[in-house]
C-alpha positions as CSV (number, residue, x, y, z in Angstrom):
1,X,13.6,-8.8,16.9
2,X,10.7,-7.3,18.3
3,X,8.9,-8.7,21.3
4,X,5.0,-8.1,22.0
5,X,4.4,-9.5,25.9
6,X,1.1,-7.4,26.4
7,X,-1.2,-6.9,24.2
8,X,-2.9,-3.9,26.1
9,X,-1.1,-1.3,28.0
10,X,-4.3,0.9,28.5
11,X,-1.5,3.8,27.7
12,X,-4.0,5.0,24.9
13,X,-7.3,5.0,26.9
14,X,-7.2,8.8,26.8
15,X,-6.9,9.3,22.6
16,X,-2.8,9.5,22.5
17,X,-0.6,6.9,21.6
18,X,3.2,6.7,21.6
19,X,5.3,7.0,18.2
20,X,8.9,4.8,17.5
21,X,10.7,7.7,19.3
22,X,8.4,7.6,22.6
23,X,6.8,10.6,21.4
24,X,2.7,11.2,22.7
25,X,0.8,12.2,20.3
26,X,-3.2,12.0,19.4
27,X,-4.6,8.5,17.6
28,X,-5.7,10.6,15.0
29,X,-2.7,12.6,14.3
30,X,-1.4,13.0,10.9
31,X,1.7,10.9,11.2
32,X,-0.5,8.1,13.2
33,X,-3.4,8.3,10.2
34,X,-0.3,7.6,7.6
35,X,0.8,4.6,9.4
36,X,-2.3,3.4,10.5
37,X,-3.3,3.2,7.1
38,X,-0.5,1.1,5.8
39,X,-1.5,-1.1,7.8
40,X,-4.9,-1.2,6.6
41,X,-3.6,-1.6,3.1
42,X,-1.5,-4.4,4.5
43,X,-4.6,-6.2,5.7
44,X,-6.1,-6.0,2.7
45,X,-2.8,-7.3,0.6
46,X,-3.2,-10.7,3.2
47,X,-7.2,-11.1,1.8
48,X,-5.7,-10.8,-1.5
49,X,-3.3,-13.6,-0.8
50,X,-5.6,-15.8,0.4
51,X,-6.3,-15.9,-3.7
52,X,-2.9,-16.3,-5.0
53,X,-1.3,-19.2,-3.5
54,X,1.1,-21.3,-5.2
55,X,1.4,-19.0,-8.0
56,X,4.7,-16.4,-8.3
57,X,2.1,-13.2,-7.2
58,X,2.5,-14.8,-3.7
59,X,6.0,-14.2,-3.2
60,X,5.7,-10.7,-4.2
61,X,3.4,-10.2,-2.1
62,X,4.8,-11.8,1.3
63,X,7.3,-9.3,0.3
64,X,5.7,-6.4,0.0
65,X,3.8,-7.1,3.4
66,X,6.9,-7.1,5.3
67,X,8.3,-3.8,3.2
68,X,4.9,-2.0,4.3
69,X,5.7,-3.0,8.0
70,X,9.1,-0.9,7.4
71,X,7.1,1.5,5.6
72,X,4.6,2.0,9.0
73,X,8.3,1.9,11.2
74,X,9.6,4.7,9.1
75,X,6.7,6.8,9.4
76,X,5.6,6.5,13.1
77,X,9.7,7.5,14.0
78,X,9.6,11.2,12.7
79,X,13.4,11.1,11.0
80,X,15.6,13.5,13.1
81,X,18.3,16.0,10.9
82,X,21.3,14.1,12.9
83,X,19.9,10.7,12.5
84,X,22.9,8.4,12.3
85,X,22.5,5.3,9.1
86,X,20.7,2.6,10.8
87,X,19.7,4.6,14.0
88,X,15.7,3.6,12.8
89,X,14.2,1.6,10.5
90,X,14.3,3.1,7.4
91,X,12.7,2.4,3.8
92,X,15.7,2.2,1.4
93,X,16.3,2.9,-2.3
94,X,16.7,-0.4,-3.1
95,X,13.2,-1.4,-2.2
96,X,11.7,1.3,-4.0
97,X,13.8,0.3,-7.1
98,X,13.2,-3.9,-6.6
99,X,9.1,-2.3,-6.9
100,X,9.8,-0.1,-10.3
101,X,11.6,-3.5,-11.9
102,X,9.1,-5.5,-10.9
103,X,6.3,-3.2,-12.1
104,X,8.4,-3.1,-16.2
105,X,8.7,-7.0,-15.8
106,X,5.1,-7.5,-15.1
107,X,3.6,-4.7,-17.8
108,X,6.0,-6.3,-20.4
109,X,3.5,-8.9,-20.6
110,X,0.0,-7.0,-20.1
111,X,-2.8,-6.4,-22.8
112,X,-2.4,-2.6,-23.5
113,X,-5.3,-0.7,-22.0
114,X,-7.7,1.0,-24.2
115,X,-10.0,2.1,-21.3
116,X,-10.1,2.7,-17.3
117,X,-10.5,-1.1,-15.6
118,X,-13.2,-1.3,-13.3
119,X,-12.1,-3.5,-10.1
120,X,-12.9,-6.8,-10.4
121,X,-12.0,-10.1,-12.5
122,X,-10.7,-12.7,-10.3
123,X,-11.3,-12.6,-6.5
124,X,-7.2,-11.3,-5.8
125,X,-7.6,-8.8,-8.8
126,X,-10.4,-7.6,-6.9
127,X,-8.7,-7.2,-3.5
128,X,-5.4,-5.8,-5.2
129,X,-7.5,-3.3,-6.8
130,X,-8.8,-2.3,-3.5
131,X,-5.6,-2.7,-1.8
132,X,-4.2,-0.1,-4.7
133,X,-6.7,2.3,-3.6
134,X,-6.1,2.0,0.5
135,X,-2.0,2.7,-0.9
136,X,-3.7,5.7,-2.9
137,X,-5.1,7.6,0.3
138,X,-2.1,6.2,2.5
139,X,0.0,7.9,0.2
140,X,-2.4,11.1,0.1
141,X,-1.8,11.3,3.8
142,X,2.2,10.7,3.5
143,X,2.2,13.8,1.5
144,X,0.2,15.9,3.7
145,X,2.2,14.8,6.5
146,X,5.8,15.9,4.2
147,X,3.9,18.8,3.9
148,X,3.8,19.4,8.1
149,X,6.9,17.5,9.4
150,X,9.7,15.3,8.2
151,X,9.2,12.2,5.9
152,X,12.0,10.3,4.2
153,X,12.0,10.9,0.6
154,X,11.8,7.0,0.3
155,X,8.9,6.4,1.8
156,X,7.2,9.2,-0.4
157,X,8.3,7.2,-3.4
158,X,7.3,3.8,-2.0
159,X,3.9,4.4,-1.2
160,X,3.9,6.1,-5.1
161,X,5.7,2.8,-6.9
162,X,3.5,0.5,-5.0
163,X,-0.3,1.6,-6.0
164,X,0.9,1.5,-9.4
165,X,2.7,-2.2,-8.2
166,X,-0.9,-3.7,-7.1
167,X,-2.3,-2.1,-10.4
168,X,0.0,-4.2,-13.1
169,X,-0.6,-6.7,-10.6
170,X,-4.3,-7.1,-10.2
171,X,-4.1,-7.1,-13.8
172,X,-1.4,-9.8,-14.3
173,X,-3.7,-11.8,-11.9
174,X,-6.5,-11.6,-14.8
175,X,-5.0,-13.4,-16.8
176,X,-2.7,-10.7,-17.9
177,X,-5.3,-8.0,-18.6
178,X,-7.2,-10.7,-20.1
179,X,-10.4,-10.6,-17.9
180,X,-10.3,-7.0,-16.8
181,X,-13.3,-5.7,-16.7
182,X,-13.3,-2.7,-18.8
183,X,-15.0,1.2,-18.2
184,X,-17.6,1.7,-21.0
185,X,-18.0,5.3,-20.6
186,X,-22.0,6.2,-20.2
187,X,-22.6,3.1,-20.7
188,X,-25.7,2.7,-18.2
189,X,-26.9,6.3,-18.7
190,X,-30.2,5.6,-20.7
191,X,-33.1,4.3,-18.8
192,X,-33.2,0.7,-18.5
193,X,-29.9,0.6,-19.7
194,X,-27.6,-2.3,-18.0
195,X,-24.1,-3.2,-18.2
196,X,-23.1,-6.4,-19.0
């Protein structure tokens, strides 16, 4: 259980802050961008909530909150070669899979796409969408950071399953794909032109 007594320890007044190992490193390292924004796509996943209450989407959600929370552990505690099972808090397998089954169950009942979807619909469609996007540059930064030092291979493929997770979702929360609003390519390219 962790245990937050201060709020402020002041320890970052001079730009570094301290990763899961004790390690000082800048605020706007690599590894500390990665995690910081899970955490911003976390935020915007609890917006999205605030829209899908009493209806299954919720659950998933509450879930996925607490997985990104492991997913920000992982990353801020570089993995050592040695590491002993359970030494840090690691994303497993498992949740990467229960994300991929959850992904075929909910496009098993979507509208098949015949164009891009523009964000929007309902308001949690809307925040899911930009929640997907927030995973998208998380994820961009995961990779650079494999790219530098060591990332778990599960968190790489989290961060990947779960952008396309808040896609089928966002679109499951429009009535199935029912209300997405739809790319009309060049649509608004002649003057006066307007999109519906």
């Amino acid at each position: 259980m962790v245990r937050l007594t201060r709020i402020y320890t002041r320890g970052g007044d001079k730009g570094k802050t301290s990763l899961g190992d004790g390690t000082r490193v800048a605020k706007h390292a690599l590894r500390v961008e990665a995690y910081g924004t899970v955490d911003e796509a976390n935020s915007v996943i609890g917006l999205a909530r605030l829209h899908t209450g009493g209806v299954p989407a919720d659950g998933l959600l509450a879930r996925i909150q607490n997985d990104l929370f492991d997913l920000g552990a992982d990353l801020c505690t570089p993995p050592k070669p040695d590491e002993a099972e359970g030494q840090a808090l690691r994303v497993t397998q498992a949740q990467v899979d229960r994300l991929e089954a959850e992904i075929d169950s909910l496009n098993a009942e979507l509208a098949p796409l015949n164009s891009f979807i523009l964000p929007g619909g309902s308001a949690a469609s809307a925040h899911l969408h930009h929640a997907r996007t927030v995973v998208r540059r998380a994820e961009r930064l995961i990779f650079a950071l494999s790219e530098e030092e060591a990332v778990t291979p599960a968190a790489l493929a989290y961060a990947n399953r779960l952008s396309d997770h808040l896609f089928v979702l966002a679109r499951a929360l429009n009535r199935n794909g029912v209300d997405d609003v739809l790319w009309v390519p060049g649509a608004t390219r002649d003057a006066g032109g307007e999109q519906a």
